[in-house]
C-alpha positions in Angstrom: 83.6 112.6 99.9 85.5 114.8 98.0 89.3 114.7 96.9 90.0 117.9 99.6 88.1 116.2 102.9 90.1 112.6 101.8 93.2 114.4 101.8 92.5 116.5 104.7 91.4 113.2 106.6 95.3 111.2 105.4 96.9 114.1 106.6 95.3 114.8 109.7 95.8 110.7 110.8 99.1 111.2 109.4 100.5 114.0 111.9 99.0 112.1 114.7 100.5 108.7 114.0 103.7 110.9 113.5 103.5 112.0 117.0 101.8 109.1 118.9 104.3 107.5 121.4 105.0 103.8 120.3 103.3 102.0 123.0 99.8 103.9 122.4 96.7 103.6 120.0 94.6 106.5 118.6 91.4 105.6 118.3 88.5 107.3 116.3 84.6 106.3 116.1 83.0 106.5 112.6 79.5 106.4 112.2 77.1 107.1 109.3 77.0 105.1 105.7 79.8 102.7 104.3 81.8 104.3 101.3 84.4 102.0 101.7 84.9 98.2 102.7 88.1 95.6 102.6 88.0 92.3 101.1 90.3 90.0 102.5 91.8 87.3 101.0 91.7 85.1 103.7 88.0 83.8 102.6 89.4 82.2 99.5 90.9 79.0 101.2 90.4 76.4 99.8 88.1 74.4 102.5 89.7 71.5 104.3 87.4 68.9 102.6 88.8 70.5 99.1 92.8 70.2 100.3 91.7 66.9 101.2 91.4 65.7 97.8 94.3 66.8 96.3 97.0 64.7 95.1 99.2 64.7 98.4 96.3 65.7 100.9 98.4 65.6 104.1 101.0 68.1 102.3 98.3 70.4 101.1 96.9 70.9 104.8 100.5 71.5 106.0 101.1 73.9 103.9 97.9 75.7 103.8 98.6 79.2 103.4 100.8 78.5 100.2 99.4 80.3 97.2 98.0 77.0 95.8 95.7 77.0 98.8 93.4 79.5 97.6 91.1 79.4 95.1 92.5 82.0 93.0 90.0 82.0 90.1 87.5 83.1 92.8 89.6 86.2 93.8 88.7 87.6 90.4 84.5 87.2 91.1 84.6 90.6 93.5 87.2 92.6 91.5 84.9 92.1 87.9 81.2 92.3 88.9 78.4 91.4 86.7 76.0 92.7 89.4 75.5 95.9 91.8 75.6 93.7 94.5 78.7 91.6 94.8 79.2 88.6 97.2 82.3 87.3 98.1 83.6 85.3 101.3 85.3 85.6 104.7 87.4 83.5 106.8 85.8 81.9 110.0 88.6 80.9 112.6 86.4 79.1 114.5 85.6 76.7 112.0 89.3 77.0 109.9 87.2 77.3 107.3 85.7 80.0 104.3 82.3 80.9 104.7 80.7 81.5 101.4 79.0 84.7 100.7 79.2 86.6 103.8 80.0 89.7 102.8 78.6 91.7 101.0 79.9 94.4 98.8 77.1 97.2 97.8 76.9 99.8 95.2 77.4 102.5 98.0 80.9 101.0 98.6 82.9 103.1 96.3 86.3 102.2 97.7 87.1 98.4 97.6 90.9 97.2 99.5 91.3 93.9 98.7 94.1 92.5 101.2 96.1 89.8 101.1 99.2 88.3 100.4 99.7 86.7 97.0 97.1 89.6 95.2 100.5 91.8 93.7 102.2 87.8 92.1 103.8 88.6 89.2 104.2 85.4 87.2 102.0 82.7 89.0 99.3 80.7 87.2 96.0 83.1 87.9 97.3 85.1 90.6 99.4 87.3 87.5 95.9 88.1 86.1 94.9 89.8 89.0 97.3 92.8 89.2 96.2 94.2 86.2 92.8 94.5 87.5 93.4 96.4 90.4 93.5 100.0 90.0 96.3 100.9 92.6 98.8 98.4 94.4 99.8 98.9 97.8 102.9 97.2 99.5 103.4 97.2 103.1 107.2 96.9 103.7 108.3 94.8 106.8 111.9 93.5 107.1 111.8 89.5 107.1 113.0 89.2 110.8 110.6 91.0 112.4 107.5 89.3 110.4 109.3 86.0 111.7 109.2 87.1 115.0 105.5 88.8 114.5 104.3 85.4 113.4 105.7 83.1 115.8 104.0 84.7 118.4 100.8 84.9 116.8 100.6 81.5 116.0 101.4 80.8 120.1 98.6 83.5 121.1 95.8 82.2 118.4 96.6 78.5 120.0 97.9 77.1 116.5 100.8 76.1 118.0 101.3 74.5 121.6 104.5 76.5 122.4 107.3 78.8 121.4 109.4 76.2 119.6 106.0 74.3 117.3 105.2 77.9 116.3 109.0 78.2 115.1 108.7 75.3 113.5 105.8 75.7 111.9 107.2 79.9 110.8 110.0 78.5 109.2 108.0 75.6 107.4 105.5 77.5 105.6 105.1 81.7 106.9 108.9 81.9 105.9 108.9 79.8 102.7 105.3 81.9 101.8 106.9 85.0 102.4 110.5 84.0 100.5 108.1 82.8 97.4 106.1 86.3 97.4 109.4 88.2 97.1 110.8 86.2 94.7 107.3 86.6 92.1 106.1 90.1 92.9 105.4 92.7 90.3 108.3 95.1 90.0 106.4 98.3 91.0 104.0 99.5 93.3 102.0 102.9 93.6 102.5 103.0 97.6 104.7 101.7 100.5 103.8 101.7 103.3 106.6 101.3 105.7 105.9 99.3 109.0 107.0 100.3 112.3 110.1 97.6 113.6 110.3 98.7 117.1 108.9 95.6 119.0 107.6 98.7 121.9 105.4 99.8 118.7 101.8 98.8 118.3 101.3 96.9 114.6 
């Protein structure tokens, strides 16, 4: 794909969102070969069995989700390959657990989006080697408030929490104190922000 049909394509998506009432989804079918794939960071968890034998075990599966949750060393295996084919792992729900080498990343995949939360830390042991590596850094700008709010109900629709007041609980234990810790140790520029809609009509 060439730098004209990429732009066209941003630009084109971009005058629709702009337009798109809030309580509506576009949606567009792609078919033909992969250029592109996401990594996300989800599959680096450490596994329960591996929280379990860390010095305070019971703290480490509260607080799962904090950066020293993830296996950060492993983040870097995808982003500096030794091999066409890279392997690199996903999260399964069902299990609450990483799956090892299920996904594939192929030489055909020429654009790589690694997501997650702590990839853009800033001074952290092994997450401050990453940022360097990457070749652009996105930041997707939500106010605090209306992640909170975004979170608490996730965690009651996904069944984490029993009810409205566990899932606050639970927010302000860890999401918030997550999301406080990545503001406080995040690289001091970016190359995009993306600003997210706050409306709580929109569809996010």
């Amino acid at each position: 794909m060439s730098h004209q049909q990429l732009t066209a394509i941003v630009d084109h998506l971009a005058a629709v969102h702009a337009r798109l009432p809030l309580d509506q989804r576009y949606l567009v079918s792609l078919s033909g070969r992969d250029q592109a794939i996401i990594v996300p960071m989800d599959g680096f968890h450490w596994s329960r069995v591996k929280l379990g034998t860390f010095p305070d075990p019971e703290e480490a599966l509260r607080r799962r989700g904090a950066p020293y949750t993830f296996d950060a060393q492993a983040v870097r295996a995808p982003i500096t390959p030794r091999t066409n084919h890279i392997m690199a792992p996903t999260f399964d729900h069902h299990h609450k657990d990483p799956q090892p080498n299920s996904l594939v990343i192929t030489p055909q995949h020429r654009m790589v989006l690694f997501e997650g939360l702590y990839l853009q830390l800033a001074s952290v042991d092994l997450w401050q080697d990453i940022p360097p590596l990457m070749d652009e850094a996105w930041w997707i700008e939500c106010p605090l408030a209306v992640c909170r709010k975004r979170v608490i109900q996730r965690h009651v629709d996904s069944g984490i929490s029993p009810d409205h007041d566990a899932a606050t609980v639970r927010t302000d234990d860890n999401d918030l104190r997550n999301a406080r810790f990545i503001l406080d140790h995040h690289i001091p520029t970016v190359d995009r922000i993306i600003e997210q809609p706050i409306d709580g009509s929109g569809v996010s």
